[in-house]
C-alpha positions in Angstrom: -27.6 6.2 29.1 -24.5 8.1 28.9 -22.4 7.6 32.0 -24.4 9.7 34.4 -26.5 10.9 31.5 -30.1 10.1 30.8 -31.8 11.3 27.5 -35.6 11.7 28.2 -37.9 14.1 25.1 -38.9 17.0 26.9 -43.3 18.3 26.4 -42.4 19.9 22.5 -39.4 17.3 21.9 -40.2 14.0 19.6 -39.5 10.7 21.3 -36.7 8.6 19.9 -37.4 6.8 16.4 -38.0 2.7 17.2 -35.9 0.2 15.8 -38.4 -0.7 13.6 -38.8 3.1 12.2 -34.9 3.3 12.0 -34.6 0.2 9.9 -37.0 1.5 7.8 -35.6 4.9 7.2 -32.1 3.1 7.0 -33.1 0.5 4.3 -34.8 3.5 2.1 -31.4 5.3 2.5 -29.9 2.4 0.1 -33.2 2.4 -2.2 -30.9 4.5 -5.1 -28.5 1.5 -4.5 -30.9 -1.2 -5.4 -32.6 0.7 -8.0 -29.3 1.2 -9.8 -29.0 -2.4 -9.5 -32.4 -3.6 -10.8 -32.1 -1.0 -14.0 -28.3 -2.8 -14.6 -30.7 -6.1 -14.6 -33.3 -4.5 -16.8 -30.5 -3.9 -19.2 -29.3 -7.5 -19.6 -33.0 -8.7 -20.5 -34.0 -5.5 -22.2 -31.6 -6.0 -25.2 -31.3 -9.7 -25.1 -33.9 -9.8 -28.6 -31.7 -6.5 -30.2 -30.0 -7.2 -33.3 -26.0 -6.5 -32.7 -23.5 -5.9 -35.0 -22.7 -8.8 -37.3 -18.9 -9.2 -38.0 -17.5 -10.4 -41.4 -16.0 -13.7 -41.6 -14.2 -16.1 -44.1 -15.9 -19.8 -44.5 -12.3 -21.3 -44.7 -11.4 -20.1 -41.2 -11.2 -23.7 -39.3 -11.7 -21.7 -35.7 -15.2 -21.0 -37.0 -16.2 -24.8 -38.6 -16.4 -26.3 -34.9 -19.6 -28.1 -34.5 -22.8 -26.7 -33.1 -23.8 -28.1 -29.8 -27.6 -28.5 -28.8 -27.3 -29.6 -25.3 -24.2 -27.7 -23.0 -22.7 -28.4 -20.4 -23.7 -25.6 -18.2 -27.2 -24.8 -19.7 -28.4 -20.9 -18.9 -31.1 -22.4 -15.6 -27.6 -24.0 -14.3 -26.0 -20.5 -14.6 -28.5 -18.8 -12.6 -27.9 -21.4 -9.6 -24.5 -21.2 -9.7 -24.0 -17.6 -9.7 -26.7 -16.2 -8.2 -28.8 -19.2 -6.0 -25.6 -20.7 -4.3 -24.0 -17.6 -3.5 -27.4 -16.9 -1.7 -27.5 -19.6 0.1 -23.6 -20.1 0.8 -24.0 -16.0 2.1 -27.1 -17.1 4.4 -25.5 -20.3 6.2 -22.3 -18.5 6.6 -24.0 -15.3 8.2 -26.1 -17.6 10.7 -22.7 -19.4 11.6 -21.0 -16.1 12.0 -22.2 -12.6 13.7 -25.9 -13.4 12.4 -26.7 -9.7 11.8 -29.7 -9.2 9.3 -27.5 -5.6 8.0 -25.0 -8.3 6.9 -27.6 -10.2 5.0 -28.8 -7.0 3.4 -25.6 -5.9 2.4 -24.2 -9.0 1.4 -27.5 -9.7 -1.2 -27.0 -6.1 -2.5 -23.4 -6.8 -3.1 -24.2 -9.8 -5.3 -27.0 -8.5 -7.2 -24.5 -5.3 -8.2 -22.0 -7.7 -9.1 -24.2 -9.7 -11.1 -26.0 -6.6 -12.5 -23.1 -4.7 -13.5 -20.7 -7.5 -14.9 -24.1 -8.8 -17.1 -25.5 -5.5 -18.3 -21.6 -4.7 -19.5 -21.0 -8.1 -20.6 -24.7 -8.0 -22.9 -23.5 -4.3 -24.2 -20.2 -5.8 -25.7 -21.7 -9.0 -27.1 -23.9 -7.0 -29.1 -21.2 -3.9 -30.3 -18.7 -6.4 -31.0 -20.3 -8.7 -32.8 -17.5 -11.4 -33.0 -19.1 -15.1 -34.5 -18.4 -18.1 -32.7 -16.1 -20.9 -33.1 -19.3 -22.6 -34.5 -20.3 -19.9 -36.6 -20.4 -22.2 -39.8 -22.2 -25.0 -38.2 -24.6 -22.3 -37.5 -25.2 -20.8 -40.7 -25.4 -24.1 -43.1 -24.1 -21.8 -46.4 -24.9 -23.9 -49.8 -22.1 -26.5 -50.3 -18.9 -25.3 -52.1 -20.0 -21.6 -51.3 -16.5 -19.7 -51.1 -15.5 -16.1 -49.9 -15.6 -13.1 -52.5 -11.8 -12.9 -54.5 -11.2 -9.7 -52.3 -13.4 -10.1 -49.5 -15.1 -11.6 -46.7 -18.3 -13.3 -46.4 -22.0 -12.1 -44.5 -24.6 -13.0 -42.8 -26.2 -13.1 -46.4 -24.4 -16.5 -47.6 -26.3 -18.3 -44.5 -29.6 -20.5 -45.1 -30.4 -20.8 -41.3 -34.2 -20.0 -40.9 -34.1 -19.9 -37.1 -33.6 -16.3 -35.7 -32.7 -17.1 -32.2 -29.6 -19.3 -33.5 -28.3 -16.8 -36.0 -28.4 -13.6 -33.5 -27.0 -15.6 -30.9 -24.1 -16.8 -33.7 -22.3 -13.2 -33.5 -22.3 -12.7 -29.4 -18.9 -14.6 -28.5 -16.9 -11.9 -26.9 -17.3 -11.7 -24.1 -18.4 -15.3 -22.7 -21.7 -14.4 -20.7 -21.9 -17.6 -18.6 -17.9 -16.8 -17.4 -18.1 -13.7 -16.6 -21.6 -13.8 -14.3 -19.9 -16.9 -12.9 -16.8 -15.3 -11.5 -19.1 -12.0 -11.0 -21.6 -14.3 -8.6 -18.9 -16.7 -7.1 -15.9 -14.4 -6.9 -18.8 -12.1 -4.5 -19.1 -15.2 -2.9 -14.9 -16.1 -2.2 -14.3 -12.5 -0.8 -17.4 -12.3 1.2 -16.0 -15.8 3.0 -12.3 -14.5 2.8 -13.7 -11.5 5.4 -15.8 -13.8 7.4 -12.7 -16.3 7.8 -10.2 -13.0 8.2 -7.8 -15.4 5.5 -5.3 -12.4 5.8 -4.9 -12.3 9.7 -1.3 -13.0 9.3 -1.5 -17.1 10.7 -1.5 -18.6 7.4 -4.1 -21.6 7.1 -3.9 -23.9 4.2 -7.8 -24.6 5.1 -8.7 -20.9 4.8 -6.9 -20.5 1.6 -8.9 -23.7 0.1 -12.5 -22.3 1.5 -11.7 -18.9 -0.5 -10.5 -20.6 -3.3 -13.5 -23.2 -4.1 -15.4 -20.9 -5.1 -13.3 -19.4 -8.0 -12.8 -22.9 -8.9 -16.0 -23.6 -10.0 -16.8 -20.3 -11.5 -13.3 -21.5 -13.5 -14.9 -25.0 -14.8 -18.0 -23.0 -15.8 -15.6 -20.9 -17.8 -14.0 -23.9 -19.5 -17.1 -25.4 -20.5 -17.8 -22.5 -22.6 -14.6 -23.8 -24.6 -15.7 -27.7 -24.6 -19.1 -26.6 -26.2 -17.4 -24.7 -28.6 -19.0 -21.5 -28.0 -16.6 -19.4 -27.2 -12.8 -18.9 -28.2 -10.6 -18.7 -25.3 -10.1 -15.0 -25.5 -13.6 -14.4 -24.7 -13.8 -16.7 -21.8 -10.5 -15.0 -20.3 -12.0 -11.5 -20.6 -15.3 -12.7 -19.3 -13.8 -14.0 -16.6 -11.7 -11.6 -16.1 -14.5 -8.7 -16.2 -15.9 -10.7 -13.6 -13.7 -10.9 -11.4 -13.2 -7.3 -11.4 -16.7 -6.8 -10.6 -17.4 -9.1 -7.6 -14.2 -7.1 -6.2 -15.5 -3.7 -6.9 -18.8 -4.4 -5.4 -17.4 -6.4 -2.6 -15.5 -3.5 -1.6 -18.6 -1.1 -1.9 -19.9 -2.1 1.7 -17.3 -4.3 3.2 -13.7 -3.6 4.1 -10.3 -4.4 2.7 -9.6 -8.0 3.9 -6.7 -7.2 5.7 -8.6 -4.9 8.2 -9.2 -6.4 11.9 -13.7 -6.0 10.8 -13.1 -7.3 7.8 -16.2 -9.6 8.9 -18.5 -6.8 9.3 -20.2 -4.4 6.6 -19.5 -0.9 6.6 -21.9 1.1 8.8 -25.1 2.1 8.0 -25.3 5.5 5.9 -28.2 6.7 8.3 -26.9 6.8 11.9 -29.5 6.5 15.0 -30.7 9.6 16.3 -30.6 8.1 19.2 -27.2 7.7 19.8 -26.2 11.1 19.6 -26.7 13.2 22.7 -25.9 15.9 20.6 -28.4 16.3 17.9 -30.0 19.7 17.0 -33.4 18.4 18.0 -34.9 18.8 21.6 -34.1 16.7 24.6 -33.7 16.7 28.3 -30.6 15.9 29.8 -30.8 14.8 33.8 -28.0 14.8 35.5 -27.9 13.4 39.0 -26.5 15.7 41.8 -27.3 13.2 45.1 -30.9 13.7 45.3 -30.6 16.6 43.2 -32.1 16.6 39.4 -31.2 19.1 37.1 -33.6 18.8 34.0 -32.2 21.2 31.1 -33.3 22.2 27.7 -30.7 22.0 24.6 -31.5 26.0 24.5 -29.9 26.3 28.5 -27.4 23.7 27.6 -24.7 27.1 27.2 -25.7 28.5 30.5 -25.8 25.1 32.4 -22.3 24.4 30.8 -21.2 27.6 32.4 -22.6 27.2 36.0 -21.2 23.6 36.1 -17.4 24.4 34.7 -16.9 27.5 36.6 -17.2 25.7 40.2 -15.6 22.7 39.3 -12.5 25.3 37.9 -13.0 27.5 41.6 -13.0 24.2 43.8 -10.3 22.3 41.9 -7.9 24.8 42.3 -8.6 24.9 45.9 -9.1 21.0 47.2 -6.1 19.0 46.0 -6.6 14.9 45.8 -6.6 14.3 49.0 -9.6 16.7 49.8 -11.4 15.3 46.9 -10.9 11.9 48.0 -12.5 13.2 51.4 -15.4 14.4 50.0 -16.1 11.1 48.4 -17.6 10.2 52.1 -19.1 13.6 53.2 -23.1 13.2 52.4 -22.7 16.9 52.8 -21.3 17.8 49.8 -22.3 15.4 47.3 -22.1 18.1 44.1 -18.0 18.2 44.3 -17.9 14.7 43.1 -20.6 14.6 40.4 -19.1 18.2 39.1 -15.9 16.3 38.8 -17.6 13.3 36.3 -19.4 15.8 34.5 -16.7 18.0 34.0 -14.8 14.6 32.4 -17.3 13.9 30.4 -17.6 17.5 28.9 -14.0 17.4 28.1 -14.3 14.0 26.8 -16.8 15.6 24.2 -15.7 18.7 23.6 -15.7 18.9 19.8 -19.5 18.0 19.3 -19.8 20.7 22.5 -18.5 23.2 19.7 -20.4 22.3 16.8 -23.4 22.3 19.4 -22.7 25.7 20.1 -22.7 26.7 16.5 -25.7 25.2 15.8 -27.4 27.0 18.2 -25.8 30.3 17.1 -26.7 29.8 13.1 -30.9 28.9 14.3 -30.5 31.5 16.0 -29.5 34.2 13.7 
């Protein structure tokens, strides 16, 4: 219902797609979206097994002799609740609390999975083209006692006795830290996606706000330093992978949700597909009734032109005639009830002009 409009299909004309076949066709519209994402995923799992490059390194360096740690701190199960199970959850209670919209929820889980997918598929790529050895390296290898480097050289992956595979290709993946840079990809979604929902930029200031957007980065940041207390990374690989990120959860945040300082910084973008429905306009077939008193006019988009006409060409005749006053009288003269309806409609047609035009065009280029 458009004013005094009414959109009804007409004998040939389709009726109106449901919600349920408009949510369908709108979630399909983002199917390139998450298969992007869930080949980014592949990626990460895909290569975990391939052999990278293995970089040089001298058996007297004393940032590689740090000792090998069987249990960490933040084992890889831990990871995947922090950065992916808590931001879930976190994203779900925060939506029910807020506007409850199930396109929020949608676009909120595809903007953590491309965050996560994207910072862990380029985080797996440079592990295993960079090749840098740990800061227990050493530890890891067990070369012969009183092994040294060559007079003019650097040592290999050949001096090491380690039998166990997984330990040795896992020895040359320290830059960049993995577990840092999924953390702040997962949890850094998480701190913008409650910045818009808490509008932290809405020019107040709120010590409270600042804290809830900041928690988040907090912990991704002790993940991050546990990488250093386990010795398996060097700080420069924790700072990129954090860093990386960090970038990340803000590139995909800002994919489908506004800049923060916006006034709907709450709300997603809208959907890519937009409802047939709501467009009066649309190339396909309907039946506009308009209500003259007791008089209904039921016109086909092909008439639209001529019924355009007939209406705007009175209304232009009688306007210049009647002045307010007149008009004002025909309010409460049942004789002439069309003066007052050709006035709304004649609103409403200027109101909507442009899509008027590109109506008109359409109808010009199927016919020709």
């Amino acid at each position: 219902m458009l004013g005094r409009y009414t959109l009804l299909p007409t004998g040939n004309a389709r009726i109106p797609p449901s919600n349920a076949s408009y949510r369908k066709r709108m979630l399909l519209s983002y199917l390139p979206d998450w298969i992007i994402t869930i080949a980014l995923a592949a990626i990460i799992f895909l290569i975990e097994n391939v052999d990278g490059f293995q970089r040089h390194f001298s058996l007297s360096d004393t940032s590689l002799r740090h000792p090998y740690a069987v249990n960490e701190r933040v084992p890889v199960l831990a990871l995947y609740f922090i950065s992916i199970g808590a931001p879930l959850a976190i994203q779900s209670i925060a939506n029910f609390l807020t506007i409850r919209s199930w396109w929020d929820c949608h676009t909120s889980t595809l903007g953590l999975f491309l965050s996560l997918s994207i910072t862990g598929s380029l985080t797996q790529l440079t592990k295993i083209t960079v090749g840098r050895p740990r800061p227990d390296a050493i530890d890891r290898c067990q070369p012969l006692p009183g092994l040294e480097d060559p007079e003019y050289g650097l040592s290999t992956v050949a001096v090491c006795t380690q039998t166990n595979i997984h330990i040795m290709r896992d020895c040359f993946r320290s830059f960049p830290s993995g577990h840092s840079s999924m953390a702040f990809a997962g949890l850094g979604f998480l701190a913008f996606y409650l910045a818009g929902k808490i509008h932290i930029f809405d020019h107040k200031g709120n010590v409270g706000k600042v804290w809830i957007f900041l928690t988040p980065f907090a912990g991704a940041g002790l993940v991050a330093i546990s990488r250093t207390m386990d010795y398996r990374h060097h700080w420069q690989d924790v700072l990129v992978g954090s860093s990386l990120g960090f970038i990340m959860s803000y590139f995909s945040y800002r994919q489908y949700y506004p800049s923060l300082a916006e006034d709907l910084c709450h709300r997603p973008y809208s959907p890519r597909i937009k409802h047939e429905s709501s467009d009066p306009w649309s190339s396909r077939a309907f039946s506009v009734v308009i209500p003259l008193a007791r008089l209904h006019l039921v016109v086909h988009p092909r008439g639209a032109i001529m019924m355009m006409m007939v209406i705007l060409l009175p209304l232009a005749y009688w306007s210049s005639r009647e002045g307010p006053a007149q008009s004002q009288g025909c309010r409460n003269n049942s004789t002439y009830p069309i003066h007052l309806d050709l006035l709304v409609i004649g609103k409403i047609y200027v109101l909507h002009y442009l899509d008027i035009l590109n109506f008109i065009a359409g109808c010009h280029l199927s016919q020709g």
